[in-house]
LUMGUDO-337519 format. One line per field, with one value per residue (C-alpha): residue in three letters; residue number from 1; x, y, z. Coordinates in steps of 0.25 Angstrom, whole numbers, plus 5000, padded with zeros to 4 digits. Each point is the difference from the previous one (the first is absolute). Last residue first. Example, Ala and Ser with C-alpha at 12.3 -4.5 7.8 and 13.67 -1.06 7.14 Angstrom:
resn	c(SER,ALA)
resi	c(2,1)
px	c(5055,4994)
py	c(4996,4986)
pz	c(5029,5002)
% end
This chain:
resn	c(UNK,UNK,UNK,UNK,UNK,UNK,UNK,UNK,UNK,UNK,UNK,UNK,UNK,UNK,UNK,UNK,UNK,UNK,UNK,UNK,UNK,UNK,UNK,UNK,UNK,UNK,UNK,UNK,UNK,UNK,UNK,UNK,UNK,UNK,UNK,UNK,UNK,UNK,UNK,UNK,UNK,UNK,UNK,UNK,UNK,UNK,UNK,UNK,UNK,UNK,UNK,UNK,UNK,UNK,UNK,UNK,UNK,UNK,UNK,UNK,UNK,UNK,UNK,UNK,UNK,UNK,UNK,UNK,UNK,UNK,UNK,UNK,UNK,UNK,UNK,UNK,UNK,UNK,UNK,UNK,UNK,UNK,UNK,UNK,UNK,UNK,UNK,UNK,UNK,UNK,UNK,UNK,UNK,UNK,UNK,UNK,UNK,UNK,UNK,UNK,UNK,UNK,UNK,UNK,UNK,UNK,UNK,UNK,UNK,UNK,UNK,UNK,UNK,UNK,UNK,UNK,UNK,UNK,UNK,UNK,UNK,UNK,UNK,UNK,UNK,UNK,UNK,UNK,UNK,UNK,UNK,UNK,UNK,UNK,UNK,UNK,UNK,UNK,UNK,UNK,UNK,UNK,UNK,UNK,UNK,UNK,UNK,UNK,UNK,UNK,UNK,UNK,UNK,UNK,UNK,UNK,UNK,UNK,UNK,UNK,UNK,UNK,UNK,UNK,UNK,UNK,UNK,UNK,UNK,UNK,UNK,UNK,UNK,UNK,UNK,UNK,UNK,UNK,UNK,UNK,UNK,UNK,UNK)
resi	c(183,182,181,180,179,178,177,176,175,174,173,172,171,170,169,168,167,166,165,164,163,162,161,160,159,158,157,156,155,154,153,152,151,150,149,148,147,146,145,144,143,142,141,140,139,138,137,136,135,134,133,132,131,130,129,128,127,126,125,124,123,122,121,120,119,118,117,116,115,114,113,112,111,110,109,108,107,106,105,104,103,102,101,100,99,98,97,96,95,94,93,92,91,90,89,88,87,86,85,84,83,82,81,80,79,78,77,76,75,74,73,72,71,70,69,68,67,66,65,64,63,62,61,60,59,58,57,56,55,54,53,52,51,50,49,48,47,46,45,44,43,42,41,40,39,38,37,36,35,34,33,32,31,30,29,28,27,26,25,24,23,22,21,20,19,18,17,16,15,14,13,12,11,10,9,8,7,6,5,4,3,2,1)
px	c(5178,4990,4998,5008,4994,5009,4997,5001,5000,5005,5003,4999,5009,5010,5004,4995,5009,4992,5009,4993,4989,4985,4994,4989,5010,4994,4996,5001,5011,4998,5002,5012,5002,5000,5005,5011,4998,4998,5010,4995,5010,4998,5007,4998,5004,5002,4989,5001,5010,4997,4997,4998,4996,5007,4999,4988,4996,4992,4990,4990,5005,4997,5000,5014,5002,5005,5002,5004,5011,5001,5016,5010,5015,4999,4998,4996,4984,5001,4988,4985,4995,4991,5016,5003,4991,5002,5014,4999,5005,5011,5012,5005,5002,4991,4990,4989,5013,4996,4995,5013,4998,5002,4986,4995,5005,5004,4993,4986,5000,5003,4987,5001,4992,5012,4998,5013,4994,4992,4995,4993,5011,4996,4996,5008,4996,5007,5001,5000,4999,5000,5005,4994,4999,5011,4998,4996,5007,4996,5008,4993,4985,4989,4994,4996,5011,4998,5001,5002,5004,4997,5001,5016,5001,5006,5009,5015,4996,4994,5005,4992,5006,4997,5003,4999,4997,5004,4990,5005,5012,5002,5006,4999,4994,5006,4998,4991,5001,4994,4992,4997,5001,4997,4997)
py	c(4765,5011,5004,5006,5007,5004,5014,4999,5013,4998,5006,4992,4990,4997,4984,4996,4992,5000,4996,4994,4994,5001,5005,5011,5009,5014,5005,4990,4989,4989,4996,5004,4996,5011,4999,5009,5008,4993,5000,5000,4998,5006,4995,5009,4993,5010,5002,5015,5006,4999,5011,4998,4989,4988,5002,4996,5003,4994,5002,5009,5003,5013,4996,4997,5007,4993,5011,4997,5005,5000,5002,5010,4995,4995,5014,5001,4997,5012,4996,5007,4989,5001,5002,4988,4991,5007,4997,4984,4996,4989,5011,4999,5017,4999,4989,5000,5002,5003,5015,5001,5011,5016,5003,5010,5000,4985,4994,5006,5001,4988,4995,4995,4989,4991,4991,5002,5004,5012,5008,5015,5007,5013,5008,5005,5009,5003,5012,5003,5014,4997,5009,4993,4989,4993,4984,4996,4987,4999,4991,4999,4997,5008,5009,5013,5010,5013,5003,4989,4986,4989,4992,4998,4997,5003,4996,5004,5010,4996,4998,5007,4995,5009,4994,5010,4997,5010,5006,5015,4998,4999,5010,4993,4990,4988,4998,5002,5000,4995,5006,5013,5006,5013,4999)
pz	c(5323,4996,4988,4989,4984,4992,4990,4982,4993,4987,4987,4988,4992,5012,5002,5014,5012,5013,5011,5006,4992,5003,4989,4999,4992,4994,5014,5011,5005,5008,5014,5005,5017,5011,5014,4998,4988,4986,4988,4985,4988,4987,4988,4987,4987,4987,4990,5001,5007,5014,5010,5016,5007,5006,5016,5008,5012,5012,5012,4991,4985,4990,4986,4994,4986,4990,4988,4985,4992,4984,4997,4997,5002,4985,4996,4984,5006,5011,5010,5000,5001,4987,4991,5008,4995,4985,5001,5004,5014,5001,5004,4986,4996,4988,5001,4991,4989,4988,5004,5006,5010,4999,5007,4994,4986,4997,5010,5000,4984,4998,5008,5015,5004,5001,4987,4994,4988,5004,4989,5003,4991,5003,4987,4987,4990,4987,4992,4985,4994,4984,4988,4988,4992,5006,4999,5016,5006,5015,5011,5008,4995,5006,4990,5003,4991,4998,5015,5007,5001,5009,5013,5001,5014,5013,5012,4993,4990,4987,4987,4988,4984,4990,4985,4990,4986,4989,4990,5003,5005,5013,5012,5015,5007,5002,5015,5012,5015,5011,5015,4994,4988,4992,4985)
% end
Protein backbone atom coordinates (compact mmCIF):
# COMPACT_ATOMS: atom_id res chain seq x y z
CA UNK A 1 0.00 0.00 0.00
CA UNK A 2 0.78 3.74 -0.51
CA UNK A 3 2.90 5.45 2.19
CA UNK A 4 3.56 8.56 3.78
CA UNK A 5 5.84 9.76 6.22
CA UNK A 6 7.92 6.03 6.72
CA UNK A 7 8.54 3.05 4.90
CA UNK A 8 8.07 -0.66 5.03
CA UNK A 9 10.28 -3.65 4.55
CA UNK A 10 10.10 -7.45 3.94
CA UNK A 11 7.49 -7.72 1.84
CA UNK A 12 7.56 -9.41 -1.29
CA UNK A 13 6.89 -13.28 -2.83
CA UNK A 14 6.39 -16.24 -0.06
CA UNK A 15 5.62 -19.49 -0.10
CA UNK A 16 2.59 -20.53 0.75
CA UNK A 17 3.01 -21.40 4.72
CA UNK A 18 6.10 -19.01 4.92
CA UNK A 19 6.34 -16.29 7.59
CA UNK A 20 7.03 -12.90 6.57
CA UNK A 21 8.31 -10.52 8.87
CA UNK A 22 7.31 -6.56 7.94
CA UNK A 23 9.30 -4.19 9.56
CA UNK A 24 7.56 0.00 9.20
CA UNK A 25 10.41 2.77 9.99
CA UNK A 26 9.24 6.05 10.18
CA UNK A 27 10.46 9.32 8.45
CA UNK A 28 12.49 11.47 10.50
CA UNK A 29 9.73 13.55 12.85
CA UNK A 30 7.06 10.63 12.94
CA UNK A 31 5.80 7.61 14.26
CA UNK A 32 5.03 3.99 13.50
CA UNK A 33 1.25 4.06 14.86
CA UNK A 34 -0.04 0.85 13.24
CA UNK A 35 -0.69 -1.34 10.34
CA UNK A 36 -3.10 -1.34 7.68
CA UNK A 37 -4.93 -3.05 5.31
CA UNK A 38 -5.05 -6.77 6.09
CA UNK A 39 -3.30 -6.25 8.81
CA UNK A 40 -4.43 -4.09 12.28
CA UNK A 41 -2.35 -5.03 14.76
CA UNK A 42 0.28 -2.57 16.17
CA UNK A 43 3.47 -4.31 16.73
CA UNK A 44 6.59 -3.41 14.58
CA UNK A 45 7.97 -5.32 13.37
CA UNK A 46 5.02 -7.95 12.41
CA UNK A 47 5.57 -11.68 11.60
CA UNK A 48 2.44 -13.05 9.50
CA UNK A 49 2.67 -16.93 7.97
CA UNK A 50 1.28 -16.68 4.23
CA UNK A 51 -1.81 -17.85 3.87
CA UNK A 52 -2.79 -15.80 1.13
CA UNK A 53 -2.07 -12.81 -1.03
CA UNK A 54 -1.87 -9.94 1.68
CA UNK A 55 -1.85 -5.80 1.10
CA UNK A 56 -0.18 -4.57 4.12
CA UNK A 57 0.52 -0.68 4.66
CA UNK A 58 1.58 1.15 7.58
CA UNK A 59 0.61 4.39 9.15
CA UNK A 60 2.65 6.84 10.60
CA UNK A 61 1.71 10.07 12.82
CA UNK A 62 3.55 13.13 14.26
CA UNK A 63 5.79 12.28 16.69
CA UNK A 64 4.35 14.51 19.47
CA UNK A 65 7.30 13.52 22.08
CA UNK A 66 9.49 16.10 23.37
CA UNK A 67 12.63 14.96 25.10
CA UNK A 68 14.43 17.89 25.46
CA UNK A 69 11.88 19.51 27.28
CA UNK A 70 11.81 22.75 25.14
CA UNK A 71 8.03 22.87 24.32
CA UNK A 72 8.60 21.86 21.01
CA UNK A 73 7.57 18.16 20.06
CA UNK A 74 9.90 15.96 17.49
CA UNK A 75 7.78 16.55 15.04
CA UNK A 76 8.26 20.61 15.18
CA UNK A 77 12.03 20.33 15.19
CA UNK A 78 12.85 17.71 13.03
CA UNK A 79 10.31 18.75 10.17
CA UNK A 80 9.48 22.25 10.59
CA UNK A 81 11.84 23.63 12.36
CA UNK A 82 15.13 21.64 11.59
CA UNK A 83 16.45 21.80 15.40
CA UNK A 84 17.81 19.09 17.57
CA UNK A 85 15.01 17.74 19.27
CA UNK A 86 17.67 16.53 21.96
CA UNK A 87 18.96 19.47 22.43
CA UNK A 88 16.62 22.52 24.27
CA UNK A 89 19.11 24.62 23.04
CA UNK A 90 20.25 24.24 19.46
CA UNK A 91 22.35 27.24 18.44
CA UNK A 92 23.81 27.93 22.47
CA UNK A 93 22.76 31.45 22.86
CA UNK A 94 21.12 30.73 26.40
CA UNK A 95 17.57 30.62 25.12
CA UNK A 96 15.70 27.21 24.86
CA UNK A 97 14.08 26.36 21.17
CA UNK A 98 10.59 26.50 22.04
CA UNK A 99 11.18 30.13 23.68
CA UNK A 100 12.27 31.33 20.73
CA UNK A 101 10.23 29.56 18.29
CA UNK A 102 7.01 32.00 20.48
CA UNK A 103 9.37 34.92 19.79
CA UNK A 104 9.35 34.90 16.71
CA UNK A 105 13.43 34.63 16.86
CA UNK A 106 15.68 31.84 14.61
CA UNK A 107 16.49 28.96 17.42
CA UNK A 108 19.57 27.45 14.91
CA UNK A 109 20.93 31.22 14.86
CA UNK A 110 22.78 32.10 17.76
CA UNK A 111 22.79 35.85 16.67
CA UNK A 112 18.74 35.55 16.98
CA UNK A 113 17.70 36.54 20.34
CA UNK A 114 14.37 37.44 22.50
CA UNK A 115 14.55 41.29 22.65
CA UNK A 116 12.54 43.39 25.04
CA UNK A 117 11.80 47.43 24.87
CA UNK A 118 12.66 50.13 27.59
CA UNK A 119 10.87 52.87 26.66
CA UNK A 120 11.41 56.40 28.24
CA UNK A 121 8.11 58.04 29.30
CA UNK A 122 7.93 61.65 28.34
CA UNK A 123 10.21 63.86 30.86
CA UNK A 124 9.64 67.62 32.04
CA UNK A 125 13.01 69.81 33.22
CA UNK A 126 15.29 66.58 32.48
CA UNK A 127 16.07 63.45 30.26
CA UNK A 128 17.23 60.38 30.52
CA UNK A 129 19.30 58.34 28.19
CA UNK A 130 19.56 54.24 28.58
CA UNK A 131 16.61 53.08 26.51
CA UNK A 132 16.04 51.21 23.69
CA UNK A 133 16.03 47.37 22.88
CA UNK A 134 17.88 44.56 25.06
CA UNK A 135 18.09 41.11 24.60
CA UNK A 136 16.27 39.46 26.90
CA UNK A 137 17.67 39.05 30.48
CA UNK A 138 20.60 41.46 29.65
CA UNK A 139 21.38 44.62 32.24
CA UNK A 140 20.08 47.94 30.99
CA UNK A 141 21.63 51.04 33.10
CA UNK A 142 19.65 54.12 32.67
CA UNK A 143 20.96 57.43 33.76
CA UNK A 144 18.71 60.58 34.45
CA UNK A 145 20.23 64.29 33.98
CA UNK A 146 18.07 67.37 35.04
CA UNK A 147 18.18 70.75 33.23
CA UNK A 148 19.52 73.69 34.85
CA UNK A 149 18.21 74.35 38.18
CA UNK A 150 16.73 71.02 38.37
CA UNK A 151 17.60 67.98 40.91
CA UNK A 152 16.47 63.84 40.08
CA UNK A 153 14.02 62.88 42.35
CA UNK A 154 12.97 59.45 41.67
CA UNK A 155 12.14 57.36 38.87
CA UNK A 156 8.43 56.35 37.57
CA UNK A 157 6.91 53.72 35.28
CA UNK A 158 8.08 50.31 35.93
CA UNK A 159 11.01 51.38 38.48
CA UNK A 160 10.01 53.46 41.69
CA UNK A 161 13.56 53.63 42.91
CA UNK A 162 15.66 56.17 43.40
CA UNK A 163 19.09 55.07 42.16
CA UNK A 164 20.94 57.06 39.58
CA UNK A 165 21.80 55.41 37.60
CA UNK A 166 19.35 52.85 37.49
CA UNK A 167 20.83 49.54 36.64
CA UNK A 168 17.68 46.74 35.80
CA UNK A 169 18.12 43.40 34.31
CA UNK A 170 15.48 43.04 31.16
CA UNK A 171 12.73 40.09 31.52
CA UNK A 172 9.80 42.36 30.13
CA UNK A 173 9.33 45.43 28.27
CA UNK A 174 9.57 48.63 29.87
CA UNK A 175 8.42 51.91 30.15
CA UNK A 176 10.02 53.65 32.93
CA UNK A 177 9.86 58.16 33.00
CA UNK A 178 12.24 60.38 35.94
CA UNK A 179 10.95 62.61 37.81
CA UNK A 180 13.15 66.33 38.78
CA UNK A 181 12.27 69.06 40.91
CA UNK A 182 13.37 72.19 41.67
CA UNK A 183 16.72 72.76 43.15
Amino acid sequence: LDLENGSVTGGGTFNLGAEATLTATPTAGYVFTSWSGDSEVTENPLTITIEDNKSIGATFTEDTRDPDEDGLSNYQELVVLGTDPNDPDSDDDGYNDGQEQSEGTDPKDAASLPTRLVTILDLENGSVTGGGTFNLGAEATLTATPTAGYVFASWSGDSEVTDNPLTITIEDNKSIGATFTED
